[in-house]
Backbone as a chain_set.jsonl record, in Angstrom:
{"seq": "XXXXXXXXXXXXXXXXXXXXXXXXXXXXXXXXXXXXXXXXXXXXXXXXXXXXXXXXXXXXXXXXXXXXXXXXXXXXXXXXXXXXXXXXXXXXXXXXXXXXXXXXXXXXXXXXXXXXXXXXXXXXXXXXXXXXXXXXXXXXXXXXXXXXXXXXXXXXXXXXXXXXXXXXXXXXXXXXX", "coords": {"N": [[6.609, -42.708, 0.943], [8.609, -40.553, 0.611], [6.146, -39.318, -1.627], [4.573, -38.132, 0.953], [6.06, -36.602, 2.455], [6.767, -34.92, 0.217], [4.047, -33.62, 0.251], [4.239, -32.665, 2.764], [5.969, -30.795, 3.151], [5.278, -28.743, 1.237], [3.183, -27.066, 1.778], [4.255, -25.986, 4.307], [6.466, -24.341, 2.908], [4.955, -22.905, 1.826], [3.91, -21.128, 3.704], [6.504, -20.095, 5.154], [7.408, -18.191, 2.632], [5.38, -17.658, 1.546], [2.584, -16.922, -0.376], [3.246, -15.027, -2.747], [5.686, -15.848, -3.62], [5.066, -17.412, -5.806], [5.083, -15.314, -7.427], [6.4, -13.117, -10.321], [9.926, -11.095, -9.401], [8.538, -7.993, -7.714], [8.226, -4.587, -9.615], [8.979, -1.628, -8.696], [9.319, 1.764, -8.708], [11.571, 3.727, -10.708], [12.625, 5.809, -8.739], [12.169, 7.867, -5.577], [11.162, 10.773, -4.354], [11.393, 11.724, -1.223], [10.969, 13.808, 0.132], [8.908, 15.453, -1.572], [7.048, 13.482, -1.609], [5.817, 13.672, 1.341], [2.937, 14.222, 2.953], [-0.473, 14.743, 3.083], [-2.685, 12.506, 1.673], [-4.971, 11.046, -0.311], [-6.821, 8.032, 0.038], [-7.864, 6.001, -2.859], [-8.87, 3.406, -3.514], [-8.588, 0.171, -2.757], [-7.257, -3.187, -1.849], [-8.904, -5.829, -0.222], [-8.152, -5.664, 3.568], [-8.384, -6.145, 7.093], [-8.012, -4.615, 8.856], [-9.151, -2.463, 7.57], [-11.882, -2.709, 7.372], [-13.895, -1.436, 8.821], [-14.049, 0.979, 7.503], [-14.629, 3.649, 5.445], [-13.849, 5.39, 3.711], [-10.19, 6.766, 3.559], [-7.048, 8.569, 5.043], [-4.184, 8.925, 4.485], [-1.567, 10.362, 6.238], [1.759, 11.66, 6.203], [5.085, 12.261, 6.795], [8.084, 14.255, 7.52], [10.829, 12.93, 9.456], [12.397, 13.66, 12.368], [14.75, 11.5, 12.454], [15.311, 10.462, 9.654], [13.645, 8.754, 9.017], [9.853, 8.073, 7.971], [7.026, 9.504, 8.956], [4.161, 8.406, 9.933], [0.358, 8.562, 9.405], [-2.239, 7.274, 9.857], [-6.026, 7.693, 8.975], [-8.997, 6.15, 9.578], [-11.816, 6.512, 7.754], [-15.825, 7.33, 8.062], [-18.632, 6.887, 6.485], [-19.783, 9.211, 6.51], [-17.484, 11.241, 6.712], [-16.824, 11.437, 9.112], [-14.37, 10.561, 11.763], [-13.655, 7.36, 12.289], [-11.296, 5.917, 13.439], [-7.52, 6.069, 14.162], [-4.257, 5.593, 13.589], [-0.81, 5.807, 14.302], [2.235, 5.371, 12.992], [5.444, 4.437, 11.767], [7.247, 4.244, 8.501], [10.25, 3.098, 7.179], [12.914, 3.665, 5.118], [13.975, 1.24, 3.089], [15.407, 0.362, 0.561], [17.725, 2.561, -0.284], [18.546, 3.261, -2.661], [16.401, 3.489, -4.429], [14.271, 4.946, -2.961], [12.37, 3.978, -3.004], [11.354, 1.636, -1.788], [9.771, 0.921, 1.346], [9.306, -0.393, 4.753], [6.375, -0.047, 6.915], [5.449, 0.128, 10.237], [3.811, -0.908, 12.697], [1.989, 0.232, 16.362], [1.856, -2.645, 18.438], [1.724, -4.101, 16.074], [3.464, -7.502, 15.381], [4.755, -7.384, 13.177], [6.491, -5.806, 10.801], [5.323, -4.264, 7.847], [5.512, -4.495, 3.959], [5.805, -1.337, 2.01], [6.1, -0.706, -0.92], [6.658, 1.279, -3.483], [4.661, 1.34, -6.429], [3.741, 2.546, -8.261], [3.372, 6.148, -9.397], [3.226, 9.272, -10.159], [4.4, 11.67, -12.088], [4.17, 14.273, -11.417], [3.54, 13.948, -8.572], [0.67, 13.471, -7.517], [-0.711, 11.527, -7.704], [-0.148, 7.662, -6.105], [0.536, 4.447, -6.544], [0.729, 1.546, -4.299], [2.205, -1.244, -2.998], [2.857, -4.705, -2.034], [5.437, -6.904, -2.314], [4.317, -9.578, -2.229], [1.698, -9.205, -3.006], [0.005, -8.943, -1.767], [-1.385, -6.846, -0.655], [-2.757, -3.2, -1.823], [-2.752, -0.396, -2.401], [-4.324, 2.446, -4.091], [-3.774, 5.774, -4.195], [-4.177, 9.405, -4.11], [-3.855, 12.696, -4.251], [-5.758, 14.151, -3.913], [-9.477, 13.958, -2.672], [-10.432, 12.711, -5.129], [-9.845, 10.715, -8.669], [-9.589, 11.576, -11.591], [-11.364, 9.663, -14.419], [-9.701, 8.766, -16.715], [-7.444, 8.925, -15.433], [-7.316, 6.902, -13.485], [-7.998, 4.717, -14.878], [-6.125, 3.992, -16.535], [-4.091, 3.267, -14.178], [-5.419, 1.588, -13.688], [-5.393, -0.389, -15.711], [-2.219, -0.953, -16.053], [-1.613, -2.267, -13.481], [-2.414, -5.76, -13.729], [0.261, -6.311, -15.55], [1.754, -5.984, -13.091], [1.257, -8.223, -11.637], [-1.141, -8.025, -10.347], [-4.502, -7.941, -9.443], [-7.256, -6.5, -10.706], [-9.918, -5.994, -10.521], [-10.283, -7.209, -7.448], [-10.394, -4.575, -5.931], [-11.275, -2.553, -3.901], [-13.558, 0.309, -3.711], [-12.82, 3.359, -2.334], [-15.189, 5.305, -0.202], [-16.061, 8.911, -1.686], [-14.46, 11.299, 0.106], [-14.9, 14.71, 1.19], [-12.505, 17.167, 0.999], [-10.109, 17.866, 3.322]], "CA": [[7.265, -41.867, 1.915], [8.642, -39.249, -0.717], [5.137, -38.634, -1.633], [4.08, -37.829, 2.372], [7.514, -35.536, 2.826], [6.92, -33.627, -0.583], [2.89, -33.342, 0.22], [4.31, -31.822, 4.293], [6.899, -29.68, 2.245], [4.57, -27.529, 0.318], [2.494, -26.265, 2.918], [5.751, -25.606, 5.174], [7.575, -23.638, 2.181], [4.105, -22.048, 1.678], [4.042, -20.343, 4.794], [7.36, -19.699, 4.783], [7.927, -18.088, 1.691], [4.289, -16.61, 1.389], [2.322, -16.908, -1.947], [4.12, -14.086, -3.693], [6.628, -16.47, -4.205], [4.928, -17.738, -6.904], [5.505, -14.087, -8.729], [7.82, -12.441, -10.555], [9.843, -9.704, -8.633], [7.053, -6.619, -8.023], [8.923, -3.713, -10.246], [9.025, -0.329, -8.263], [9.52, 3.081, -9.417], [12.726, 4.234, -10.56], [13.061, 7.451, -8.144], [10.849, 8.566, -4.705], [12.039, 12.015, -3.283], [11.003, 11.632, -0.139], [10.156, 15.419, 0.667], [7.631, 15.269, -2.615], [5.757, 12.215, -1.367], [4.967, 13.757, 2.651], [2.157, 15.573, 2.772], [-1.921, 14.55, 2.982], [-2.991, 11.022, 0.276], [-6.414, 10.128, -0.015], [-7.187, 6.564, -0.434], [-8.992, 5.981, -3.695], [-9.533, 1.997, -3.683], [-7.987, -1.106, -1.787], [-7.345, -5.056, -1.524], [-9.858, -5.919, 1.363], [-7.57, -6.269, 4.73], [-9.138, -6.867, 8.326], [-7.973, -3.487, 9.311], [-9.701, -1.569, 6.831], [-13.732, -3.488, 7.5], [-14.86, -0.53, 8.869], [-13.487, 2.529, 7.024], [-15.466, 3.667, 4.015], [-12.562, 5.732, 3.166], [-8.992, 6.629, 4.518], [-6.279, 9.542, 4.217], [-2.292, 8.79, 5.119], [-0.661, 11.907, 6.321], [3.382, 11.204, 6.068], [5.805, 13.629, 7.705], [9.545, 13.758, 7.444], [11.094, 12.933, 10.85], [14.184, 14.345, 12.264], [15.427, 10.553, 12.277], [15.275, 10.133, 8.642], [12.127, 8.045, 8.746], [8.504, 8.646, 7.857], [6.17, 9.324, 10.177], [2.502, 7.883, 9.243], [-0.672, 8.845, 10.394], [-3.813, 6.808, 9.215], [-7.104, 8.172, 9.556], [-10.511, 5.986, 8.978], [-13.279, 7.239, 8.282], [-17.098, 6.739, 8.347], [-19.282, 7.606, 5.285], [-20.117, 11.056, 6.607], [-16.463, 12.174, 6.801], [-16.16, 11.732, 10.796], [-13.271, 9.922, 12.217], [-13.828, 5.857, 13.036], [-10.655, 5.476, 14.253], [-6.547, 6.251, 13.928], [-3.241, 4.252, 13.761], [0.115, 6.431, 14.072], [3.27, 4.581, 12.734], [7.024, 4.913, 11.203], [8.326, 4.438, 7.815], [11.604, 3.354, 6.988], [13.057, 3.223, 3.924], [14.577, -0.018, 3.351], [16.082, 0.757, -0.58], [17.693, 3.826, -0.446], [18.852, 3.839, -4.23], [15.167, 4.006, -5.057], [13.914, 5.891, -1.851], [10.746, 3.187, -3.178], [10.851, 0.361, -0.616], [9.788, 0.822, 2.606], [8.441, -0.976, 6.209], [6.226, 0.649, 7.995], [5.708, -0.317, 11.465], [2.688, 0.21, 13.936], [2.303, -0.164, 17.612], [1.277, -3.511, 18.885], [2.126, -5.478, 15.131], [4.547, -6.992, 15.747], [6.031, -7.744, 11.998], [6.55, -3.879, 9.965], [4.366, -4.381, 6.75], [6.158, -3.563, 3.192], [5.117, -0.394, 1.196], [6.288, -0.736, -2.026], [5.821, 2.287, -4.332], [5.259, 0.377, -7.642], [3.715, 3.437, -9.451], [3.971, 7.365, -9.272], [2.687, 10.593, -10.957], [5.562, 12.505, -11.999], [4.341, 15.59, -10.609], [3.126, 13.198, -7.275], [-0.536, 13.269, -7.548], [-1.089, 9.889, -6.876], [0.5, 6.628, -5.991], [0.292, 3.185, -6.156], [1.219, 0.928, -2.785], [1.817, -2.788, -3.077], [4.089, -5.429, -1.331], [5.757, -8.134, -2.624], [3.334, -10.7, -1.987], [0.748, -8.702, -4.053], [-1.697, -9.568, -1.1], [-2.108, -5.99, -0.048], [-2.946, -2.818, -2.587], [-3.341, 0.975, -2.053], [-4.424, 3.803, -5.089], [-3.94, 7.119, -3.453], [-4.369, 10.477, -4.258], [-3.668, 14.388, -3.254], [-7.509, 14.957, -3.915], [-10.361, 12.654, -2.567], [-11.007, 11.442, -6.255], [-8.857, 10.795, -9.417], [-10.187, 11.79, -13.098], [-11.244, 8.421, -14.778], [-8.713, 8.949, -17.407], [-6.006, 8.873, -14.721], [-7.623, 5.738, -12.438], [-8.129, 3.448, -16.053], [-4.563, 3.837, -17.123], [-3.375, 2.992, -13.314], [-6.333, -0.33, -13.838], [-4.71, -1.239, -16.242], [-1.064, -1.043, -15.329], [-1.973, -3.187, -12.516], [-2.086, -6.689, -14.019], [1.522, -6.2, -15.748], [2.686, -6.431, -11.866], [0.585, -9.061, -10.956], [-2.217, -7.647, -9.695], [-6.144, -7.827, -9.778], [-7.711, -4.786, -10.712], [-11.11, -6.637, -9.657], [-10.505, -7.124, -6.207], [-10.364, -3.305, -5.279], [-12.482, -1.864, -3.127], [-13.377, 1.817, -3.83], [-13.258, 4.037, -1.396], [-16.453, 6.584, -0.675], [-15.235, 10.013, -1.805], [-14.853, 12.363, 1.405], [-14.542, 16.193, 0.743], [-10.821, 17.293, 1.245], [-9.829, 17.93, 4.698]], "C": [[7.62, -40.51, 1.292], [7.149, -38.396, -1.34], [4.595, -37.761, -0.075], [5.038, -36.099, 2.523], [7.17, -34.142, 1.618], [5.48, -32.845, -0.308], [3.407, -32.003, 1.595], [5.137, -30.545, 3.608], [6.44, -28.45, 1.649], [4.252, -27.152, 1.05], [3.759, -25.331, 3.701], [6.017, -24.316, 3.998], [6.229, -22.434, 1.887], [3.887, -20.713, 2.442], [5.077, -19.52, 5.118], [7.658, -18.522, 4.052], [6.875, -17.046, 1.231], [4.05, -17.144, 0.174], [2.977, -16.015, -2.576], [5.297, -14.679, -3.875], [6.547, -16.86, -5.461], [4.874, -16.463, -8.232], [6.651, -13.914, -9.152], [8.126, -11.8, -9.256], [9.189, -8.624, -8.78], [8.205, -5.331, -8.131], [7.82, -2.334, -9.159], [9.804, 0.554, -8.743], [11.094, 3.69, -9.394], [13.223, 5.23, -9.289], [12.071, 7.492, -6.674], [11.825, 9.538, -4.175], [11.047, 12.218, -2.332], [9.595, 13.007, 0.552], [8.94, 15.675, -0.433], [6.509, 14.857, -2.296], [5.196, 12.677, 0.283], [3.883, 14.25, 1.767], [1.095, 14.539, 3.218], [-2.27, 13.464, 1.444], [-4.088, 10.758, 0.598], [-6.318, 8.77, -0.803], [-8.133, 6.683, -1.303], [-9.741, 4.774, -3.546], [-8.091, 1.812, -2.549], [-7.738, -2.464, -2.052], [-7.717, -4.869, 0.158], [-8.985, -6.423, 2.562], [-8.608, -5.839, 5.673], [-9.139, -5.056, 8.785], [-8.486, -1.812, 8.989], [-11.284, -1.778, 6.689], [-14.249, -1.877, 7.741], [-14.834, 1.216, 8.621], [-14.67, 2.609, 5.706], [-14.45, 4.976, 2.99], [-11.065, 6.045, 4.32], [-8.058, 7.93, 3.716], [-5.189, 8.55, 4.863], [-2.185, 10.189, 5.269], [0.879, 11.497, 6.561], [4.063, 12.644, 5.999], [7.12, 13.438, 7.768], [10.259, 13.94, 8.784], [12.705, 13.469, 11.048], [15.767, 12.736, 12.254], [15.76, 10.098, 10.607], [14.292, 9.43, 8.454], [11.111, 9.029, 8.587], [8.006, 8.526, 8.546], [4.721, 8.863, 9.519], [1.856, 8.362, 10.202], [-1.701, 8.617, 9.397], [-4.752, 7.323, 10.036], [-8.257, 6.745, 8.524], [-11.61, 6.682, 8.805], [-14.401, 7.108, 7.834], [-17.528, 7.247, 6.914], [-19.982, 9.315, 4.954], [-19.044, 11.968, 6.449], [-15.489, 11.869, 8.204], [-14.972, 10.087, 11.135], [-13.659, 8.363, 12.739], [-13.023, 5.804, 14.08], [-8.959, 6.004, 13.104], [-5.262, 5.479, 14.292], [-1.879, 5.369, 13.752], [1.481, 5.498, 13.935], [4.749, 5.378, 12.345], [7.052, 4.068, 10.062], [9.675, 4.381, 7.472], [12.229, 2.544, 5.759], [14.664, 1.921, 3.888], [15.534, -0.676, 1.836], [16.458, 1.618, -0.939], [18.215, 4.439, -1.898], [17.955, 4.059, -4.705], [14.496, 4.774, -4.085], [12.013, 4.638, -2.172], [10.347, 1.995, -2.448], [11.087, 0.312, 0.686], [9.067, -0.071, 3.799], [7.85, 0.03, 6.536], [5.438, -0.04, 9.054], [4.841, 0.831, 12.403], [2.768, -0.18, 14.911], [1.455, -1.045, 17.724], [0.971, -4.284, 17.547], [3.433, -5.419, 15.16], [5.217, -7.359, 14.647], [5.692, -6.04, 11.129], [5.799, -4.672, 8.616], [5.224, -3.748, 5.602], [5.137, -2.576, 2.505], [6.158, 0.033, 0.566], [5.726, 0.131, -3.233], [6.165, 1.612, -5.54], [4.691, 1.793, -8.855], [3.492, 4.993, -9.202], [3.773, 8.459, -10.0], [4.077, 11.194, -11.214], [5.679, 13.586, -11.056], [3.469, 15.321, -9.441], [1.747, 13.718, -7.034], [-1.256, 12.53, -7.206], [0.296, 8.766, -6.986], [-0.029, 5.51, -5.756], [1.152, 2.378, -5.083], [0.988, -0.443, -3.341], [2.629, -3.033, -1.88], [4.32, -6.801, -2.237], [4.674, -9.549, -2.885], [2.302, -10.748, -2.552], [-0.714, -9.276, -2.813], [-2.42, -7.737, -0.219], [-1.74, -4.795, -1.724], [-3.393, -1.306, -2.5], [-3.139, 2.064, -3.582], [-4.474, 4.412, -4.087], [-3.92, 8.093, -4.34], [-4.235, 11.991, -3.743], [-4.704, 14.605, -3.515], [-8.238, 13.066, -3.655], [-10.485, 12.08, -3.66], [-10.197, 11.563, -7.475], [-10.091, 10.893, -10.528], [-10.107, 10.057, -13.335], [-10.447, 8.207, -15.305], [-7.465, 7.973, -16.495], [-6.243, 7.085, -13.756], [-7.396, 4.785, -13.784], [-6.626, 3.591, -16.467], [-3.782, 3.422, -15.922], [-3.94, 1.411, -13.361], [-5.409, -0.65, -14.724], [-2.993, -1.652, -16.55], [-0.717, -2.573, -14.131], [-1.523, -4.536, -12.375], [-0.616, -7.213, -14.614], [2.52, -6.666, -14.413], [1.959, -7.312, -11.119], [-0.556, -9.188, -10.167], [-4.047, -7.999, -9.921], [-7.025, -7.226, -10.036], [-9.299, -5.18, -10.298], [-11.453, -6.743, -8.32], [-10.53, -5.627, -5.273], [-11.581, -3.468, -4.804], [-12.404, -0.81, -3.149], [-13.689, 2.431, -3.002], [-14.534, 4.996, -1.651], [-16.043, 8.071, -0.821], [-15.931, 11.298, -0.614], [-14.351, 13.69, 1.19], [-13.13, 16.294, 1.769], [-10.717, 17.976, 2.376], [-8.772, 18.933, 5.33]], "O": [[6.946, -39.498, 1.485], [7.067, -37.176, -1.478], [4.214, -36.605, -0.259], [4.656, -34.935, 2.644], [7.235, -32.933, 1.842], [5.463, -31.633, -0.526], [3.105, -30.811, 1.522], [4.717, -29.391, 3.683], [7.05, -27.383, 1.57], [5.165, -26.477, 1.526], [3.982, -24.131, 3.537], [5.665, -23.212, 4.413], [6.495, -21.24, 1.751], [3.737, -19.582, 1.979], [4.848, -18.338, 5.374], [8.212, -17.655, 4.729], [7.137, -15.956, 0.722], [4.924, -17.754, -0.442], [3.598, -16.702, -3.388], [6.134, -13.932, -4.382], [7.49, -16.803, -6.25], [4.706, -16.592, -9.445], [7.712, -14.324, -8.681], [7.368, -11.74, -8.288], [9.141, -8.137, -9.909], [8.928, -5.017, -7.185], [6.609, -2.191, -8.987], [10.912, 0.266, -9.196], [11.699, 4.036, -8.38], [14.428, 5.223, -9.041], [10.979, 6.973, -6.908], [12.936, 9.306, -3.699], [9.987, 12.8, -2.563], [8.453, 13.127, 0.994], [7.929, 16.176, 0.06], [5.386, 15.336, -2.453], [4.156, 12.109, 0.616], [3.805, 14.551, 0.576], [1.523, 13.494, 3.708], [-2.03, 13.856, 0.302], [-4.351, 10.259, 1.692], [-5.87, 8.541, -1.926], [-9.176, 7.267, -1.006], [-10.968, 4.797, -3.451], [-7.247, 2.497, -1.971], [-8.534, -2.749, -2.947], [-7.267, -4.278, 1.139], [-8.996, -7.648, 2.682], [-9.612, -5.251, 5.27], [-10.169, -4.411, 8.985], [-8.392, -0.718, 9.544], [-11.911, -1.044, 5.926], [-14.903, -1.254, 6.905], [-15.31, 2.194, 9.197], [-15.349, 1.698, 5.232], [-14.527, 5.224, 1.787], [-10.942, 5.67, 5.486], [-8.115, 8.281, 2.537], [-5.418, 7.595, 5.606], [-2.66, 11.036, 4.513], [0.913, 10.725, 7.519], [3.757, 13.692, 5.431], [7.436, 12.302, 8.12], [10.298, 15.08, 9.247], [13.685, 13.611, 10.318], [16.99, 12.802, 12.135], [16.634, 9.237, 10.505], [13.953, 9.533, 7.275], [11.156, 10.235, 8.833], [8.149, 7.483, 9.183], [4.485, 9.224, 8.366], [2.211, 8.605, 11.356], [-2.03, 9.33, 8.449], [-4.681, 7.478, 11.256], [-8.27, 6.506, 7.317], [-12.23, 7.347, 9.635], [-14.24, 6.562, 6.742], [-16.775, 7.975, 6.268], [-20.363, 10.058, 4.05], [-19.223, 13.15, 6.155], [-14.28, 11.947, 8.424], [-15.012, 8.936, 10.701], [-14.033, 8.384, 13.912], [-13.38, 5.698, 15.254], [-8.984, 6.228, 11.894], [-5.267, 4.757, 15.289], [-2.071, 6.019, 12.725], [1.744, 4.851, 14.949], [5.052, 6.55, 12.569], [6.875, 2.899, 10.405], [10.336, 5.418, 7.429], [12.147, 1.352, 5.466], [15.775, 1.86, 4.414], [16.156, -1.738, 1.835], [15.925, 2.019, -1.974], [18.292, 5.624, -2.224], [18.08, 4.875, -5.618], [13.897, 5.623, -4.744], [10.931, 4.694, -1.588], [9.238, 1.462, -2.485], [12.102, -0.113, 1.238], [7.953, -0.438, 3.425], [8.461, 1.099, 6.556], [4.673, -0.903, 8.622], [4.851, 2.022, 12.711], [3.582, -1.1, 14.984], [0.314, -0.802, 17.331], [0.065, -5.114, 17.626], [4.266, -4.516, 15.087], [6.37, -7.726, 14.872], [4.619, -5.441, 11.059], [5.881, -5.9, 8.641], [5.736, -2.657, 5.854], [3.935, -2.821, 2.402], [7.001, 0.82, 0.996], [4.69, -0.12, -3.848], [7.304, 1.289, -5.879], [5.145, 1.956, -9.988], [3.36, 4.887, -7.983], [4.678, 8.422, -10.833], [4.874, 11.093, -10.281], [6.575, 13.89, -10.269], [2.659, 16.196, -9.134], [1.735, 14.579, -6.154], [-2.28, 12.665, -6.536], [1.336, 8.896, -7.632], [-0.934, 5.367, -4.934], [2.355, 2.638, -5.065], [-0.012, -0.814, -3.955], [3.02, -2.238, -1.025], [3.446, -7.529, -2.708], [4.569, -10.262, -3.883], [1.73, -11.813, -2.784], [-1.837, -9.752, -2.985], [-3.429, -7.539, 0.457], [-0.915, -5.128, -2.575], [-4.611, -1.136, -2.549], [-2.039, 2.375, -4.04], [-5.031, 3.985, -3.075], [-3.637, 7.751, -5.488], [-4.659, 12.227, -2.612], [-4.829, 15.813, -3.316], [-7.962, 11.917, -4.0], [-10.674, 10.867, -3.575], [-9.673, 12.676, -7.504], [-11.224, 10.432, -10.392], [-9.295, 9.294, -12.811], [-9.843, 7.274, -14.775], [-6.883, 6.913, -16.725], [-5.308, 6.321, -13.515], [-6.45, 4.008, -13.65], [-6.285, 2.455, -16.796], [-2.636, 3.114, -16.25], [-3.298, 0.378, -13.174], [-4.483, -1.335, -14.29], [-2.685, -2.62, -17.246], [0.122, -3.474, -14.107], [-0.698, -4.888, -11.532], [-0.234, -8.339, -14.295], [3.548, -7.342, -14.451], [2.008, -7.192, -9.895], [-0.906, -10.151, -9.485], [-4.399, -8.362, -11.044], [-7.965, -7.533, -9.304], [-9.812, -4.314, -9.588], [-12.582, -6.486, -7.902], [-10.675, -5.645, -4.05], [-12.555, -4.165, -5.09], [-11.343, -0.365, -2.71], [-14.856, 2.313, -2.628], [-14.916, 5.403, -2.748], [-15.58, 8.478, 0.245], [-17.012, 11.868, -0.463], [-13.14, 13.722, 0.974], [-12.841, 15.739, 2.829], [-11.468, 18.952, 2.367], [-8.575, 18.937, 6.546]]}, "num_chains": 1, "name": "protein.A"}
């Protein structure tokens, strides 16, 4: 009976709880000043989600709202440059001693998604995007493509927070917009 209960148990607490339970806590960046980080981010790489199949790359544009939230604005886009398709959302920061853990929240899902800045250029160049759960994964960039230099020292960063530096998917580099 105890065997049956602890076998139904796991699954249950699985779901629950999510696999990123089985991590540490995912370390984010001392500091985000908000007004630094708007602006135009090209997507360099990825962890493969459903909503990203038919992009071959992607910008964020993030906008400071008169509510105190971020405004989002995803763009897909095709291998030529031209537009697939667009998602407009909100931002809201959800740690304001680090300005580094936020929801953001699109129309018609209905749970907000975390975005977790776990790593950070000083002089905001690029950023790394996780969540907790380590099941989603965004390199970005203020230019379509990062010096190798700068991408191999973010690879290997990576695994330290639990990550896969294998499962990326690299975006196709689209001239700056």
């Amino acid at each position: 009976m105890f065997s049956r209960l602890l076998m139904s148990s796991v699954p249950a607490a699985t779901l629950v709880f999510g696999c990123g339970a089985f991590y540490p806590p995912l370390d984010v960046v001392e500091s985000v000043d908000l007004t630094r980080y708007t602006g135009k981010w090209y997507e360099i790489a990825h962890y493969p989600t459903f909503f990203q199949a038919a992009c071959a790359s992607s910008t964020a544009e993030y906008t400071a709202r008169d509510d105190g939230n971020i405004g989002v604005f995803n763009t897909c886009l095709a291998a030529d440059g031209t537009t697939v398709s667009t998602i407009e959302g909100v931002a809201e920061v959800v740690d304001p001693s680090t300005n580094a853990k936020l929801v953001v929240s699109f129309p018609n899902v209905p749970i907000p998604g975390p975005y977790w800045i776990i790593d950070l250029d000083p002089a905001y160049q690029y950023a790394v995007v996780g969540d907790p759960y380590r099941s989603t994964l965004f390199i970005l960039s203020r230019t379509p493509s990062l010096d190798q230099m700068t991408l191999d020292g973010i690879l290997n960063r990576l695994p330290s927070q639990g990550y896969d530096p294998g499962r990326l998917i690299y975006d196709t580099p689209v001239a700056a917009q």
